[in-house]
N, C-alpha and C positions, 0 to 999 in steps of 0.2 A: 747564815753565812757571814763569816768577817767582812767588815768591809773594808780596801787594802784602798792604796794609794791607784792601783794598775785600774779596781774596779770605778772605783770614782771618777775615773779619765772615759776609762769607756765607756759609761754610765753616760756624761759631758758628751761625749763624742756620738753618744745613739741620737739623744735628747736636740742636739746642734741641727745634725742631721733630719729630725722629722719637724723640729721647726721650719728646715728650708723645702717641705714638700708644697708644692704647689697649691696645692689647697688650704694649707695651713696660713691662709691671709686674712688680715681684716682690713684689705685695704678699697682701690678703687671699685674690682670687680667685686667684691663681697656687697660694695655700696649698692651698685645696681642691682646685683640679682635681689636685693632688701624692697627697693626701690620700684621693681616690675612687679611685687606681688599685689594681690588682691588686698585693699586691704578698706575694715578692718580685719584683722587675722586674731585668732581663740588665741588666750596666753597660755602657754606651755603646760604642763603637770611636772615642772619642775621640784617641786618639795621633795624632799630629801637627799637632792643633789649637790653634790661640791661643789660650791662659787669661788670665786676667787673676788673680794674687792676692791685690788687694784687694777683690775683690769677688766671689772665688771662682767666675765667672762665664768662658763662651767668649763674649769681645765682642764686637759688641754683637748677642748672641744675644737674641731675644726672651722676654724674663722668664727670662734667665741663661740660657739654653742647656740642653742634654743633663745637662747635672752637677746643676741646679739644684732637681731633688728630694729628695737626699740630703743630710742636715743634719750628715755630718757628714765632712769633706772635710780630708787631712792634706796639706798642702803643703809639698816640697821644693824649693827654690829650685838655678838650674844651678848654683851654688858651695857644694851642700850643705846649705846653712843652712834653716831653718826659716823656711819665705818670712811665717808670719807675725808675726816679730816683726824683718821686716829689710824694707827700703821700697824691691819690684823691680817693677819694671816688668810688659807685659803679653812673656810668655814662649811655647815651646811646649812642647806634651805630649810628654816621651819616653819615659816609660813608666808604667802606672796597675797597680795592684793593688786590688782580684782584679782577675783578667784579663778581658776585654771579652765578655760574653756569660755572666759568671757570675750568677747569680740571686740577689744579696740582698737584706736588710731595706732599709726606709727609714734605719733608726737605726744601719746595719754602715759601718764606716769605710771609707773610698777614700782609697788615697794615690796622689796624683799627681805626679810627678817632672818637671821643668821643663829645659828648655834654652833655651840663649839662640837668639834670632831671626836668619840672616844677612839683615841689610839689605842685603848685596852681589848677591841673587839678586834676576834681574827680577822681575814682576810675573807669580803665576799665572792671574788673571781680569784680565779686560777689560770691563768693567760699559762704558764709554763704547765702547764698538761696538755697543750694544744699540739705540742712537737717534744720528743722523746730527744734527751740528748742524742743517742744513739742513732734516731731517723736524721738530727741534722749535721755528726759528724760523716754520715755515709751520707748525706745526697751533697756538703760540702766537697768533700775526699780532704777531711784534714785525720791527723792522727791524734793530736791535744784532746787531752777532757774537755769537753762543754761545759761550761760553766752558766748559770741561769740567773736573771735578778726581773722578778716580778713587780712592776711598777701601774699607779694607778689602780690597785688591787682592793681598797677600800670597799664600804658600803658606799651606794652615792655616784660613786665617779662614772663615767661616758666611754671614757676608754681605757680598758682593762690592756695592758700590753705587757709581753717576757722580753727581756735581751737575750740572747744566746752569742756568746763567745767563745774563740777558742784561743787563747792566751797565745799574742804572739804570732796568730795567723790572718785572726777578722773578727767579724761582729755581722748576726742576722737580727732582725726584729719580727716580731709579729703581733699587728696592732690592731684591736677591733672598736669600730670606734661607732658606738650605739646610736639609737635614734634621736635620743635628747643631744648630740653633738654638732648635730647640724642647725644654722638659722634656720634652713627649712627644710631639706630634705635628702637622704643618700643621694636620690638619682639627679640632685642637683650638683652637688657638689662631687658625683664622680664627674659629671661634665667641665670642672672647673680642672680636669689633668689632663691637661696640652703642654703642646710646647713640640721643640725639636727632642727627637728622639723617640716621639711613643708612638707604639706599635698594640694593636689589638692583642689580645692571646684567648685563644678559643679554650673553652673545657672547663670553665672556671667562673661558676655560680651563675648571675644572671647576665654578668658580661664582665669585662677585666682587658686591664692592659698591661703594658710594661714600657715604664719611661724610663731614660739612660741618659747618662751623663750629666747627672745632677750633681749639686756643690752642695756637698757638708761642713763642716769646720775647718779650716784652714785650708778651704777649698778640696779635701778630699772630695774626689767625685764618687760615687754611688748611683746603684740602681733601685727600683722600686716597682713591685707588681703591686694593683691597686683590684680588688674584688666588687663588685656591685654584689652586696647577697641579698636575698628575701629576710622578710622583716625590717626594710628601710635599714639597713646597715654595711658598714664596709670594712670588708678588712684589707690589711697595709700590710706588707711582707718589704721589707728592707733590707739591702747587701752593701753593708757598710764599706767591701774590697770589694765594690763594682762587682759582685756575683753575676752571671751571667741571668737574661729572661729565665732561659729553661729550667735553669739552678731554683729560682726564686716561685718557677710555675710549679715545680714539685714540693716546693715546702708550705706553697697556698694549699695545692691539695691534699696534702694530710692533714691540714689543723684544720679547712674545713669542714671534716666532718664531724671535729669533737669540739666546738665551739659554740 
């Protein structure tokens, strides 16, 4: 699909949006929940995953991903260099030391070794088969084509997500964000979505809510149902036009099942 000026904005305007989800922090509260675990704690089986090296993060993991407790993190860049004093892009994991499943400190160093991305390899997720244009212009009630843009769809990545738009009316998301995404774990970080405004919603995986009146870019506000699923993973349903709970509980339950 071309990419227009109108898709770029919304594209901005999704991305805006799921950066200000509640969970998507690496700040004080992400410190402590790092800070109460057991530790030492096994390092991750990150290899083959997308890192990013400026922000020492698997993108866009929530509250940095699997790596994201450990403070103190040695990055090799795929041309050897010291990724951080050289300005590379987001890469993959090809090999971590210690090795994945060793037990150390918070404060024991991890070096990660990088290779470059082939862009020439299809797409390993499918996020936009989870929701049928068709299922999201009728549980919307808009009449516009749906338009789709799969992102995060790499080999590697954490969180496979589609946009669905309908030009001119809104923008839904649906985002599933895998086990390697969290510091530690789905059913920790569905606990990190509070706030004013959320409300439980029944019928919907292992547990699920829906919080409202959140601020996305330029302060649009927006809603978001948040899914607890099996397998340690969660998925994210976004209504970039403040779509109502019950709008955003019907569009969890049909990607549910094909995810």
């Amino acid at each position: 699909m071309k990419t227009t000026t109108l898709t770029l904005i919304a594209s901005a305007m999704a991305m805006a949006a799921i950066a200000g989800s509640p969970a998507a922090h690496a700040g004080p509260a992400s410190e402590k929940l790092c800070e109460a675990q057991t530790w030492p704690r096994p390092v991750p089986e990150v290899v083959g995953k997308i890192f990013d090296p400026s922000t020492k993060q698997l993108p866009a993991g929530t509250a940095g991903g699997a790596l994201a407790c450990w403070d103190d993190i040695r990055i090799v860049a795929a041309d050897g260099r010291d990724a951080a004093k050289v300005a590379v892009g987001p890469q993959q994991i090809a090999f971590v030391s210690p090795s994945p499943g060793t037990p150390i400190g918070r404060n024991a160093q991890i070096t990660v070794e990088l290779a470059r991305i082939d862009y020439s390899l299809p797409p390993a997720y499918h996020p936009c088969d989870w929701l049928t244009t068709t299922e999201v212009a009728d549980i919307l009630g808009v009449e516009n084509r749906i338009e789709t843009e799969s992102i995060e769809d790499r080999a590697g990545s954490v969180d496979p997500m589609c946009i669905y738009r309908s030009p001119g009316d809104t923008a839904v998301t649906a985002h599933l964000y895998q086990p390697l995404a969290f510091p530690i774990d789905a059913k920790t970080e569905f606990a990190t979505y509070t706030g004013f405004g959320t409300a439980q919603v029944d019928g919907l995986g292992l547990a699920a809510k829906c919080l409202t009146g959140l601020q996305g870019t330029q302060y649009r506000p927006y809603n978001e149902v948040v899914v607890l699923l099996d397998g340690n993973r969660l998925l994210e349903v976004q209504g970039l036009g403040a779509e109502p709970c019950d709008t955003l509980k019907q569009l969890a339950q049909k990607a549910i099942g094909r995810i």
